[in-house]
C-alpha positions as CSV (number, residue, x, y, z in Angstrom):
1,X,56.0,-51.6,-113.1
2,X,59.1,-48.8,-113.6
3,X,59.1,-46.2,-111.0
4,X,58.4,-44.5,-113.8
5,X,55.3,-46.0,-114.6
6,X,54.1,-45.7,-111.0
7,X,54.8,-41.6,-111.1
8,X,52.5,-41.4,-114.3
9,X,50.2,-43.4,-112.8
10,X,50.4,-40.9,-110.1
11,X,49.4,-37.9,-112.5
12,X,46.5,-39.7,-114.3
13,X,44.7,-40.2,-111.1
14,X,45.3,-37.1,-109.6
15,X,44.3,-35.8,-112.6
16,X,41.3,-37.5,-112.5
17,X,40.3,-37.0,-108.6
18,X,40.5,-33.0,-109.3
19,X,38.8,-32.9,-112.7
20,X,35.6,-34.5,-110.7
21,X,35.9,-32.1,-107.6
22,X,36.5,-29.1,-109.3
23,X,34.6,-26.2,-107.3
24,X,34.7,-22.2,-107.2
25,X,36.9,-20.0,-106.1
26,X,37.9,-16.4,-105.6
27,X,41.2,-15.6,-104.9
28,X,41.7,-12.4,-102.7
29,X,44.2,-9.2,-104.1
30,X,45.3,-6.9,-100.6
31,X,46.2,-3.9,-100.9
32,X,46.8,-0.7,-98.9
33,X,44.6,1.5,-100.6
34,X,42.2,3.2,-98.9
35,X,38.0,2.4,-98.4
36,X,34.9,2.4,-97.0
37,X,33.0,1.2,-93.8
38,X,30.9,-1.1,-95.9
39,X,33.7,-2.1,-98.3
40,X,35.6,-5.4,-98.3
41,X,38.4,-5.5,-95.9
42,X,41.1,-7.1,-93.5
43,X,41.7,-5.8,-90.3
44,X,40.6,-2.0,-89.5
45,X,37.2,-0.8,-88.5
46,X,33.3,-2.8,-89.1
47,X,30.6,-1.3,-90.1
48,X,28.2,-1.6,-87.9
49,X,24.7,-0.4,-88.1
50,X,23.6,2.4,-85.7
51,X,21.8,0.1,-83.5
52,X,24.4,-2.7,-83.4
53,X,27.4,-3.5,-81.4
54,X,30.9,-4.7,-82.2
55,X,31.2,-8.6,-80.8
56,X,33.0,-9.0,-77.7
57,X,34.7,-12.4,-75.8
58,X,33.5,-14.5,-72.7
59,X,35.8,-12.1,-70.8
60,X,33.7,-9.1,-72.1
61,X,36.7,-7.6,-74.5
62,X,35.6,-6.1,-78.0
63,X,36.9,-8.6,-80.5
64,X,39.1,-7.0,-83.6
65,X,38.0,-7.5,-87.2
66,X,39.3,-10.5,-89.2
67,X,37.7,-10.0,-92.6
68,X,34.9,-8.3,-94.0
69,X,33.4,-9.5,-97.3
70,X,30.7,-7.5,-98.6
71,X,29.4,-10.0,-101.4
72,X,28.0,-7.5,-103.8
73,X,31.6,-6.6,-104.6
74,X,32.3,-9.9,-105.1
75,X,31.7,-11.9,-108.5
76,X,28.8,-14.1,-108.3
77,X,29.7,-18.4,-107.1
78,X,27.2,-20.7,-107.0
79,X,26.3,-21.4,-103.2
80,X,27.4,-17.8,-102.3
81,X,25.2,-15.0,-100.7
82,X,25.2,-12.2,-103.6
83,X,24.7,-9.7,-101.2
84,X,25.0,-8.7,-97.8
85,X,28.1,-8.5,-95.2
86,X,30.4,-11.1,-93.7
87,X,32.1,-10.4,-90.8
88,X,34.9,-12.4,-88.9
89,X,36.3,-11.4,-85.9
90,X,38.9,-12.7,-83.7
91,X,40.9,-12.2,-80.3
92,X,44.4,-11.0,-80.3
93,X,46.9,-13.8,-80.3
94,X,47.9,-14.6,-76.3
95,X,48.6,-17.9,-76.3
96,X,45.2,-18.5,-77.2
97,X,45.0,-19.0,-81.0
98,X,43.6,-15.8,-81.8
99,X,40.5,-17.0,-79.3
100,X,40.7,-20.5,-81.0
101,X,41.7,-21.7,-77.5
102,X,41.0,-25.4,-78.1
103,X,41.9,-25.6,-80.9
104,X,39.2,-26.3,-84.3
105,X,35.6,-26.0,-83.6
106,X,32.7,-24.4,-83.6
107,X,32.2,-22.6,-80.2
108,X,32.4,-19.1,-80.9
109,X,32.8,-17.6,-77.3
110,X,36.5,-16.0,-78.2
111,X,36.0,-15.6,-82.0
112,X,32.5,-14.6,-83.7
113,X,31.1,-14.8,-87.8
114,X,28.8,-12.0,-88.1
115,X,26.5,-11.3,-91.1
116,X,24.2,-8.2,-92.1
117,X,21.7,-9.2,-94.7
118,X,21.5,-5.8,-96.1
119,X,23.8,-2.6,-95.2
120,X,22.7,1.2,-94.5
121,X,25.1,2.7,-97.0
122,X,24.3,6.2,-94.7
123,X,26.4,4.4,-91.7
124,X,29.9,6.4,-91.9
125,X,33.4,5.3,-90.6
126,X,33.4,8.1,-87.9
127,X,30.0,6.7,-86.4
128,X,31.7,3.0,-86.5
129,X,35.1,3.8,-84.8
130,X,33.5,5.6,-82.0
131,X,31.7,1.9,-81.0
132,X,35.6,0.8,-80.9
133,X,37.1,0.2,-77.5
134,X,40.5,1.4,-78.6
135,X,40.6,2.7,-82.5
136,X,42.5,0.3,-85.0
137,X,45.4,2.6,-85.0
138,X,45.9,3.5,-81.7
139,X,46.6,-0.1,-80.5
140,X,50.7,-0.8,-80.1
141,X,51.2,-4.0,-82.3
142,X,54.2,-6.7,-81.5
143,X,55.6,-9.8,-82.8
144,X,56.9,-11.0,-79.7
145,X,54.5,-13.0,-78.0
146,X,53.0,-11.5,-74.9
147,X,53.4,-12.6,-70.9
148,X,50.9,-15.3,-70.0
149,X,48.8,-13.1,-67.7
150,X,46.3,-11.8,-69.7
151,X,45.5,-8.1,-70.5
152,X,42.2,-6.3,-71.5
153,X,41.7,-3.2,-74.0
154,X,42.3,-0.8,-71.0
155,X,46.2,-2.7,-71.2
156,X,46.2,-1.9,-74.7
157,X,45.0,2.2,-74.4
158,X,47.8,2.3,-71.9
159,X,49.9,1.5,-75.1
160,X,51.8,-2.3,-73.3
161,X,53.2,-3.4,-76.7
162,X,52.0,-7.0,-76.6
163,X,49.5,-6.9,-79.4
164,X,49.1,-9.3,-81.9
165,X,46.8,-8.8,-84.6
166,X,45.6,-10.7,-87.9
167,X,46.3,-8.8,-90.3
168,X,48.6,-6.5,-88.1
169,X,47.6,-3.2,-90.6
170,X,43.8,-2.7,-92.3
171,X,44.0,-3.9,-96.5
172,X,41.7,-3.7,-98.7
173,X,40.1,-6.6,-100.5
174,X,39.6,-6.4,-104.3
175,X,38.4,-9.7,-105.5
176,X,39.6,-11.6,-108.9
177,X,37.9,-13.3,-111.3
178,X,35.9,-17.3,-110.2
179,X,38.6,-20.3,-111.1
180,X,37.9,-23.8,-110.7
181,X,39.8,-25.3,-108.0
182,X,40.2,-29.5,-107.9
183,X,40.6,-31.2,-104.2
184,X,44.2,-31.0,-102.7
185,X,46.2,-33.2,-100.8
186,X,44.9,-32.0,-97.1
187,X,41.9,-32.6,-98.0
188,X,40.3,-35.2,-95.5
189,X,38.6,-37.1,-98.3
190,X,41.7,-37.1,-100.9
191,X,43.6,-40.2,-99.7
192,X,40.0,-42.1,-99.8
193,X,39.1,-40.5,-103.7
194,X,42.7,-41.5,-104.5
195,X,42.4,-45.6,-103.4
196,X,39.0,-45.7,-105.5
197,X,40.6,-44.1,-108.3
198,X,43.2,-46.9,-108.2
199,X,41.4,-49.6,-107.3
200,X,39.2,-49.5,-110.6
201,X,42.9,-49.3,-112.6
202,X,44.6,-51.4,-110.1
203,X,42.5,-54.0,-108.3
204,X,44.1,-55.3,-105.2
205,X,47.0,-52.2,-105.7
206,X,48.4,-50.8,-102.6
207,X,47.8,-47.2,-102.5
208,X,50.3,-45.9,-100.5
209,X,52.4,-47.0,-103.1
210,X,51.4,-44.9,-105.5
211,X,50.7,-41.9,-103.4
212,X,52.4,-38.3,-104.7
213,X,54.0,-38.0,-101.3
214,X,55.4,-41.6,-100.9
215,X,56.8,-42.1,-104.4
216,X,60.2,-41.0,-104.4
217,X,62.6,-40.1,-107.6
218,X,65.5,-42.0,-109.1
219,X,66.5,-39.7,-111.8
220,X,66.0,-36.0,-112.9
221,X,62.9,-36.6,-115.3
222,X,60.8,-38.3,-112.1
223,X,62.1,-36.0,-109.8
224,X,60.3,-33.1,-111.9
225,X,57.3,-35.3,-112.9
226,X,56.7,-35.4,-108.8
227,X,57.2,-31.7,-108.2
228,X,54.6,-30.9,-111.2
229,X,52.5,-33.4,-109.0
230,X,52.9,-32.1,-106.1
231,X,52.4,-28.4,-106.9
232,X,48.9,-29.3,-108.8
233,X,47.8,-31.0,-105.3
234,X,49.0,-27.6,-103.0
235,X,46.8,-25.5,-101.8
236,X,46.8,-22.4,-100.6
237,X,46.2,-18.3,-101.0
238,X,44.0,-15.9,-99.5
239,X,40.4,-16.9,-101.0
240,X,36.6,-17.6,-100.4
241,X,35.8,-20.8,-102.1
242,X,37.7,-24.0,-103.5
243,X,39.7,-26.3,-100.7
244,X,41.3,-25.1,-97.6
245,X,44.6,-25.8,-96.9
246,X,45.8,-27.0,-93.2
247,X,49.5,-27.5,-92.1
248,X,48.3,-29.8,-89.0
249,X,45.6,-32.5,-90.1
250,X,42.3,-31.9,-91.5
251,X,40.3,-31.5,-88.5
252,X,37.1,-32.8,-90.1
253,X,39.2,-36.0,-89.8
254,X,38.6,-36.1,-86.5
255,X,34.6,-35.6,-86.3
256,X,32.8,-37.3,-83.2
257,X,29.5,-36.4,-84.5
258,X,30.1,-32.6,-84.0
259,X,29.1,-32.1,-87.8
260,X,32.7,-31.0,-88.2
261,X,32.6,-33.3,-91.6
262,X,29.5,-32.0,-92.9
263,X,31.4,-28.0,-93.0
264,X,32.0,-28.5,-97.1
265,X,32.4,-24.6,-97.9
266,X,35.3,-22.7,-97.8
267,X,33.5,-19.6,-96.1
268,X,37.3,-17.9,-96.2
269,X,41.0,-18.3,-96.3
270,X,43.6,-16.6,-95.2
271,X,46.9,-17.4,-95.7
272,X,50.2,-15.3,-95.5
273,X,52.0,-17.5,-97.9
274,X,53.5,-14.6,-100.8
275,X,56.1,-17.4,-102.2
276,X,53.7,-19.0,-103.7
277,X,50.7,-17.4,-103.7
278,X,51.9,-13.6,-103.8
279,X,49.3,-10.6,-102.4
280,X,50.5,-7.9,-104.5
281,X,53.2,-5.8,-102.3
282,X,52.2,-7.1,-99.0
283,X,54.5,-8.6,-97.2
284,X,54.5,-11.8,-95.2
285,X,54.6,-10.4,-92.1
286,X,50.9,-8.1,-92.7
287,X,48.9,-11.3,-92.5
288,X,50.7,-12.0,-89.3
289,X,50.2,-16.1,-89.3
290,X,53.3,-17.5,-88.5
291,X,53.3,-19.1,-91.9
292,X,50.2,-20.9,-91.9
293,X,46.0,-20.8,-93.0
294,X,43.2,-19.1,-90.9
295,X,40.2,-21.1,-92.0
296,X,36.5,-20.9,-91.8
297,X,34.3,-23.9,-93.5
298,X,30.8,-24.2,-93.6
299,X,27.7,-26.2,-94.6
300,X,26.3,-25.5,-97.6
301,X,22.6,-25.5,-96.3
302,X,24.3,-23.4,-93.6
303,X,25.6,-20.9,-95.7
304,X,22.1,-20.8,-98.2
305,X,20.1,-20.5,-95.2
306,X,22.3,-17.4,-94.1
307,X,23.3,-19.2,-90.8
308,X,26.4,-18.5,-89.4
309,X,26.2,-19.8,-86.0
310,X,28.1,-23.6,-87.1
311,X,31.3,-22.7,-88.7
312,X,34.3,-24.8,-88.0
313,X,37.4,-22.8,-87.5
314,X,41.3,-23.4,-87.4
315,X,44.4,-21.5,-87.3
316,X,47.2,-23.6,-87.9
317,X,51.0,-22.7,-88.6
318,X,54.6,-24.2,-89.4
């Protein structure tokens, strides 16, 4: 078999593997325009009903808002709530991983997934910020990472510049239309959905052989036959829904009967690459993730049964 022959082989079956996994997803468009309490957004002030409390950490320190999906803006995906509010929040970054300290998992001491079934539309943003230790906008934000000793939100009203937020400034979320997204190469299961595919073409074929990332080019035509391959097998892009993405390992990889493997949905993803996956005028730096995906999967019966409590979470970067 041609090298040739090999790469083709290559696209059929990757072909294949993605035409049977193909899933939902929304892609997420950011903007700076202006919104609501109760709308869909990054960063800036939660709603929060009047008798409700913004999450804090084991410390005690109110947490900042992630995301906030309100899913009767969204367009309708099988498996997805179709109403009610999703909320994500997470630590500042202090050598700490945006309060993922130990790295993936589901202990939500330093980070916390929030949901409201239904939503008082008569809550108002003033009556929201005054439950914030320190508004959105009066917090001093930095790149540079801050001293190990660590500081609480009285630091931060005395305006010490060590802040690191995700996303550093409040965007709005406008949602695009459903796609149909087929399993990408960081996907724990791809390499295993990849041998089967071979082995009923091949019997007795070594896979790694044949694999998009360890086929190599001799000559212009296979050297953009594998880039075709290997962007169709990227993923990436702010989104709810589809496959995440993760620069360091699949954690689910790694299960030891946590359930880790069992977290199937992409709850959200957020991911400040704008090369290839562009967010309108926002720059890379809004997102503020070091070039890499904040994820958030779930079980499916999880997420039907509106229970948040056993998501798996990772930041990872380049």
């Amino acid at each position: 078999m041609t090298n040739m022959e090999k790469i083709r082989l290559c696209q059929e079956i990757v072909d294949q593997i993605q035409a049977e996994s193909r899933r939902p997803l929304c892609r997420l468009s950011l903007s700076r325009e202006p919104f609501s309490v109760a709308d869909s957004h990054l960063g800036g002030t939660p709603y929060t009903p009047r008798d409700g409390q913004i999450p804090t950490d084991s410390k005690g320190s109110q947490l900042w808002l992630c995301a906030q999906i309100n899913f009767a803006q969204a367009p309708r995906m099988e498996g997805f709530p179709s109403s009610g509010l999703l909320q994500i929040f997470l630590e500042d970054w202090h050598f700490g991983d945006f309060g993922l300290e130990e790295g993936p998992g589901m202990d939500q001491n330093n980070w916390r997934v929030v949901f409201y079934p239904d939503i008082d539309e008569t809550v108002t943003m003033e009556e929201c910020q005054a439950k914030m230790a320190v508004p959105w906008g009066q917090a001093k934000r930095s790149n540079m990472p801050r001293p190990a000793n660590a500081f609480d939100q009285k630091d931060i009203a005395e305006g010490r510049d060590y802040l690191w937020r995700c996303p550093e400034i409040p965007l709005k979320i406008r949602f695009q239309s459903v796609e149909q997204e087929g399993v990408n190469d960081e996907d724990f299961r791809f390499d295993a959905l990849f041998a089967a595919a071979l082995k009923t073409r091949l019997p007795g074929a070594d896979p790694a052989e044949f694999m998009p990332y360890r086929l190599s080019a001799e000559n212009d035509g296979e050297e953009e036959a594998l880039r075709n391959i290997r962007r169709q097998i990227k993923g990436g892009g702010c989104k709810i829904g589809g496959y995440p993405n993760y620069l360091q390992d699949d954690p689910r990889l790694y299960d030891k009967e946590q359930g880790w493997a069992d977290c199937d949905v992409l709850l959200l993803q957020l991911y400040d690459d704008t090369v290839d996956y562009p967010q309108d005028e926002i720059d890379d730096m809004d997102l503020s993730l070091n070039g890499g995906p904040l994820n958030f999967v779930i079980r499916a019966e999880d997420l039907k049964n509106l229970d948040f409590s056993r998501v798996l979470a990772q930041w990872a970067c380049t």
